[in-house]
N, C-alpha and C positions, 0 to 999 in steps of 0.2 A: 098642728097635726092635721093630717090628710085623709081621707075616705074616697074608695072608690066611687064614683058612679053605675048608673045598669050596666052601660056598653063595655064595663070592665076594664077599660083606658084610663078612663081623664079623673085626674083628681078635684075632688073640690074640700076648701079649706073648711075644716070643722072643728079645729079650735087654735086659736091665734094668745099665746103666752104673754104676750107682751100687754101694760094694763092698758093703754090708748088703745089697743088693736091698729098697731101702724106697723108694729115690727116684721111681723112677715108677709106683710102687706104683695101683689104682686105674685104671680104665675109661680109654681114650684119649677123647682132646675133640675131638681133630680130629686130621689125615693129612695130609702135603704130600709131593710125588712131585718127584722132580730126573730128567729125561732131558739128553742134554750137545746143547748148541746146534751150528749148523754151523758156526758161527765157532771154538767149542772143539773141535768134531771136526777142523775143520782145524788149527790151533792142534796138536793132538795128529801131528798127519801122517796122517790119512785118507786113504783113495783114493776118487775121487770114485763114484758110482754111473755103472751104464756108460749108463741114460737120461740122465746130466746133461751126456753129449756136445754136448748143445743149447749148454749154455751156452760150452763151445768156441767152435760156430759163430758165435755173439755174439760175441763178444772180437774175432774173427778180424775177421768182416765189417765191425769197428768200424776195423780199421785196411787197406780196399778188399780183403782176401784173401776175397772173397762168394761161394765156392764152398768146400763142404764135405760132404764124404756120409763116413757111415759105411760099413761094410763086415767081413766077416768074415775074416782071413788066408788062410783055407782057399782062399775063392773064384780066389782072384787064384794062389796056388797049383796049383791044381788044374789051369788057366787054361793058365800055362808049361808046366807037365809034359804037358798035351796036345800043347801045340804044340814037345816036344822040344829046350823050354828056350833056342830059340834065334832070334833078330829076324830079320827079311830082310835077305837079302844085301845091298843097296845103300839101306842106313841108312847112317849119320854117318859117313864115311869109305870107305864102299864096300866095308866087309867085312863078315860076320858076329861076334855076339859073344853070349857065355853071358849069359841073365839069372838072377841069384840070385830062391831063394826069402825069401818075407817070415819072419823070427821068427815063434813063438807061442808063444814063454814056456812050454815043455812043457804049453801047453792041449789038446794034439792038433788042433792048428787051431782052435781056438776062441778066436783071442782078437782084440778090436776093434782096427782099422784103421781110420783115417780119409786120406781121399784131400783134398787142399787147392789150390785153386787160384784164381784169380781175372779178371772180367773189366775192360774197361776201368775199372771203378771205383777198381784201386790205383793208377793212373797218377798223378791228386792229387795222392794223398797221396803217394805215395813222391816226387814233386817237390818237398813242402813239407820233404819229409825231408829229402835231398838241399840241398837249399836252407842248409838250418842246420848242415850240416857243416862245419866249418872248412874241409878245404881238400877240397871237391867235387871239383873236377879232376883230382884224384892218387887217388882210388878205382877201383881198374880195374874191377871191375864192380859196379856198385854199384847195382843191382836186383838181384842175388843178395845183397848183402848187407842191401838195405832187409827182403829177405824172410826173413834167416838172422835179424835182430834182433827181428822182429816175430812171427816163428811160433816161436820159440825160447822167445819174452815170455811166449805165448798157452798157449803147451804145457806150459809150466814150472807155469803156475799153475793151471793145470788138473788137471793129474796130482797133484798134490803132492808124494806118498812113493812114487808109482806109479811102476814104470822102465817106460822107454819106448827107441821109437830112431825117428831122423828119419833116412829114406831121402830124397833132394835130385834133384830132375830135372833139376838143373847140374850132378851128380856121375855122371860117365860111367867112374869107373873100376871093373873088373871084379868087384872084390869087394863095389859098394854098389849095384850099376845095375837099376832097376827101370824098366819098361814104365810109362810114366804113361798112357798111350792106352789100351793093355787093362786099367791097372786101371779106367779111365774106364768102362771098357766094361761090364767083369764088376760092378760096383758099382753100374751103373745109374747112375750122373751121365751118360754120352754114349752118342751113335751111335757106332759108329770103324766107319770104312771100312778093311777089309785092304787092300784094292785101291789107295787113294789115301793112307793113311796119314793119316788126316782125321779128327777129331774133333769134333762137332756137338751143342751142348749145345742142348736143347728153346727155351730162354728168349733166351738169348744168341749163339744159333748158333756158329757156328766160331772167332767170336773170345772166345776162353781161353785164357786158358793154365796149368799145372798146375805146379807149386811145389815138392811134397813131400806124401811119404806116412809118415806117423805110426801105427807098432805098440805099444801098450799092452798091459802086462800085468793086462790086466781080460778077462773075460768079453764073448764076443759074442753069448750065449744066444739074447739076448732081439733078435737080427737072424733068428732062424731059420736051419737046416742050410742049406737049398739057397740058392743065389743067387736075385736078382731076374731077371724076364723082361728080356731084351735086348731095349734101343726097336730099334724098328724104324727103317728110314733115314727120313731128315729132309727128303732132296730129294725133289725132283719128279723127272719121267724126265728132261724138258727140262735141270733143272739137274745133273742126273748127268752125262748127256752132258756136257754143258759143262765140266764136272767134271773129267772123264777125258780130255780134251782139255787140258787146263790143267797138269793131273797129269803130262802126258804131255810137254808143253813143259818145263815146271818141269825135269821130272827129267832132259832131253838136253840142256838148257843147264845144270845145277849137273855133270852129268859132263865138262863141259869146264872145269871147274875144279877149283882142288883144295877141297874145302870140310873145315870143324873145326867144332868146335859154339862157337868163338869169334866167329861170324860170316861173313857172307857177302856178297860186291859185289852194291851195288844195284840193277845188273838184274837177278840173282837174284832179289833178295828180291822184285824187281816180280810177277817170274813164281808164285814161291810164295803172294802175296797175291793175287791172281789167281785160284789155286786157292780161297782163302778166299772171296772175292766170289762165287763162284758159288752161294754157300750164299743161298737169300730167306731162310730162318729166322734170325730176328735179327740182321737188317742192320741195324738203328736204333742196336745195338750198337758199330758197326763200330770200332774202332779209330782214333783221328785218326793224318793221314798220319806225324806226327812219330814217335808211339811207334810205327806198324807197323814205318816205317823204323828207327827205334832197337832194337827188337824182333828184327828179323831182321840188321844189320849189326851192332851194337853200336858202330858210329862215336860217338865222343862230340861231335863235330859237331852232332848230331842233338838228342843231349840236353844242351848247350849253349841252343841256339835254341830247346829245350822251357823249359831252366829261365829264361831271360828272357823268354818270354812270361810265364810262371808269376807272374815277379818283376811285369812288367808290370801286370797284372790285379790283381795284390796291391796 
């Protein structure tokens, strides 16, 4: 075995295998270097590098989840504890309720987050998903579950030996319930209106929807301390107004009912899509009528008549 010297050249011999010390007696002829490939570093249980987040987003947008931003814990953190940790009154049920803070792995708030969500682009495929289940019909919700299988897939292989945790924007109970809107916000992936409870992504405008948020026990260094600048709003005056008019309908017909986040009667859901159509930034996007209505009632009605077009066209 060989060791540099200072001048970075010449070798000199520093340990000789053989028991005489005769065997490799004599000037080296040549040097070959082994570093471990990343197929063996995986293989070993690496954690990924916190740049190689990209390659997350890949995986994802490979199965329509095409919205992904990183993010720092701290941000989204910071975020609540401003606003005294708690949503407005006449959210999901019409009460108030605590939001938890995100883990960070004792980084002292440094450690990466990713925010995951998708636009009309999963609809597809989670139809083709759907499609190949045995028994489709008997899945009660079975977009939360195409999204529990697919980002679970994406996450798993990603991480490796890295722990992680998946906070779920179907999971409303007290101990896992994260703000998918302000992390939208504070992350810089959306606008969010407090005022309408609205979230306007640049590209795709208000039709998104947000999945799950993933806390890794990596480093978010290299996102820098302070958060990103908040976009600015998305609308025009004209469609604010419109907006807030909508907002305002939406919200005095869902309080004459009783509403769950299992769904909601169709003329609701009219009224809440409504609110969405006001947005011009990324109408091209919008939503077909099936999955808005499947979207916001969860009638399987809906997604019935989705998966026999689907079959149709197939």
């Amino acid at each position: 075995m060989y060791g540099w010297q200072a001048d970075g050249v010449t070798l000199d011999l520093v340990h000789d295998p053989h028991p005489d010390g005769t065997f490799l007696s004599g000037p080296p002829l040549w040097a070959a270097f082994y570093s471990p490939s990343s197929s063996a570093a995986a293989a070993a249980g690496s954690s990924p590098a916190p740049a190689d987040s990209e390659a997350l987003a890949r995986q994802l947008d490979s199965v329509g989840f095409d919205l992904c931003t990183s993010f720092r814990s701290s941000w989204y953190n910071d975020l609540i504890r401003s606003l005294g940790l708690a949503t407005d009154e006449d959210h999901v049920g019409g009460t108030a309720f605590k939001l938890i803070s995100l883990p960070d792995f004792g980084r002292g708030g440094d450690a990466l987050a990713v925010l995951i969500g998708n636009s009309k682009a999963m609809w597809p495929i989670f139809l083709r998903w759907l499609c190949k289940q045995p028994n489709p019909d008997q899945i009660e919700d079975p977009v939360d579950d195409f999204a529990d299988e697919a980002i679970r897939s994406a996450v798993a292989s990603f991480a490796g030996s890295t722990k992680y945790d998946i906070f779920w924007a179907a999971d409303y109970s007290p101990e896992r319930l994260v703000d998918m809107n302000r992390v939208s916000l504070v992350s810089g992936m959306c606008y969010f209106s407090e005022e309408m409870f609205l979230s306007v992504h640049p590209t795709f405008g208000s039709w998104v929807a947000f999945r799950a948020v993933v806390v890794f026990d990596l480093p978010a260094t290299h996102l820098g301390e302070a958060a990103p600048e908040r976009l600015p709003s998305l609308l025009t005056a004209e469609e604010e107004a419109a907006a807030r008019v909508a907002f305002a309908e939406a919200m005095r017909a869902s309080s004459e009912v009783e509403m769950t986040p299992k769904g909601m009667p169709l003329h609701i859901a009219y009224k809440w899509a409504a609110l969405r159509d006001c947005v011009g930034v990324g109408r091209e996007h919008k939503y077909s009528n099936l999955q808005s209505e499947y979207h916001y009632t969860k009638d399987p009605d809906f997604l019935l008549r989705a998966l026999k077009e689907e079959v149709h066209q197939v």
